[in-house]
C-alpha positions as CSV (number, residue, x, y, z in Angstrom):
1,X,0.0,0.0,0.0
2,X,1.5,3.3,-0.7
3,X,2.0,6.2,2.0
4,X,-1.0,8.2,1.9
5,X,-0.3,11.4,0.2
6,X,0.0,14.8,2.5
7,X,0.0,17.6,-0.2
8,X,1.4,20.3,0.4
9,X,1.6,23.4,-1.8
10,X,4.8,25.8,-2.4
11,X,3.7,29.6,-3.2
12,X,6.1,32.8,-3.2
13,X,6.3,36.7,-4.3
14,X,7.4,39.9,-3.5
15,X,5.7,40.8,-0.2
16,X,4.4,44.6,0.6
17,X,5.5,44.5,3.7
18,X,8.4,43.0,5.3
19,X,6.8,42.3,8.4
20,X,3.1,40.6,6.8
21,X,2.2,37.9,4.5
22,X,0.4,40.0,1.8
23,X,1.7,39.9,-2.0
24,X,2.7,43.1,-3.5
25,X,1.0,41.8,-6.4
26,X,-1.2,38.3,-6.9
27,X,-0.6,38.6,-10.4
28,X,2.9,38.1,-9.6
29,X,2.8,35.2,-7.5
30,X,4.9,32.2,-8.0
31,X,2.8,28.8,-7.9
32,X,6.2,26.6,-8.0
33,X,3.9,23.3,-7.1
34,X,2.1,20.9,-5.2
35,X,4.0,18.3,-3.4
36,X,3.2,14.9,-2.2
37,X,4.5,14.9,1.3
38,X,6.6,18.4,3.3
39,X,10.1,16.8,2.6
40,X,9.8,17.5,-1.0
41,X,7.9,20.8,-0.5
42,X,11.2,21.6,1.8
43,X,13.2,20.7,-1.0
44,X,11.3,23.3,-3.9
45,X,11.0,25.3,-1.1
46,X,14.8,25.9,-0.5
47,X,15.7,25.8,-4.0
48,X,13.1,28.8,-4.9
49,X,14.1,30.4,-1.8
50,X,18.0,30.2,-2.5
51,X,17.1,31.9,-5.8
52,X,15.6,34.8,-4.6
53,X,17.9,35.4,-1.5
54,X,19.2,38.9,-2.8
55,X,15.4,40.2,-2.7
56,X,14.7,40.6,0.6
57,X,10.6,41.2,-0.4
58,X,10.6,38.0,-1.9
59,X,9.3,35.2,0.2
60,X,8.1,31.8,-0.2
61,X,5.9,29.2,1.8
62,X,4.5,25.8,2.2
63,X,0.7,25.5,2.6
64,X,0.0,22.3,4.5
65,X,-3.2,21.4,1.8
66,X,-3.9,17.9,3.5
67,X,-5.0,19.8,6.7
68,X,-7.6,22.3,5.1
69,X,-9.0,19.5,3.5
70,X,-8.6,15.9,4.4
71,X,-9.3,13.9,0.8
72,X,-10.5,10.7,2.3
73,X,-13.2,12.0,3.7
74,X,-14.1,15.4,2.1
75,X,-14.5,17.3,5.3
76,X,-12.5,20.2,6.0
77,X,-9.9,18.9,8.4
């Protein structure tokens, strides 16, 4: 049987402000991918970030998808 699958989804952009979580633009924003489990979100996740390093607006994240919505069931987690 194969792990169950825990995606997880790897977003980034210039931020407004240093100190929030709000895109300067959405337009803008980087969807780099979704991932089957956080170790290889972690690993886009570093590599995206590592390119951007001399921008100090630009910021990326992993959204843990599996826990706003859990697919066996359907329910919001």
């Amino acid at each position: 049987m194969a792990d169950k699958q825990l995606l997880h989804l790897v977003i980034g952009g210039e931020l407004a402000d240093l100190q929030g979580i709000t895109f300067r633009d959405l337009k803008e924003v980087d969807i780099v991918g979704v991932y089957p489990n956080y170790a290889e979100a972690h690993k886009a996740w570093q590599a995206k970030a590592q390119q951007t390093v001399d921008n100090a607006h630009m910021r990326y994240f992993i959204v843990h998808l599996h826990r706003l919505l859990d697919p066996e069931t359907g329910q919001a987690a």
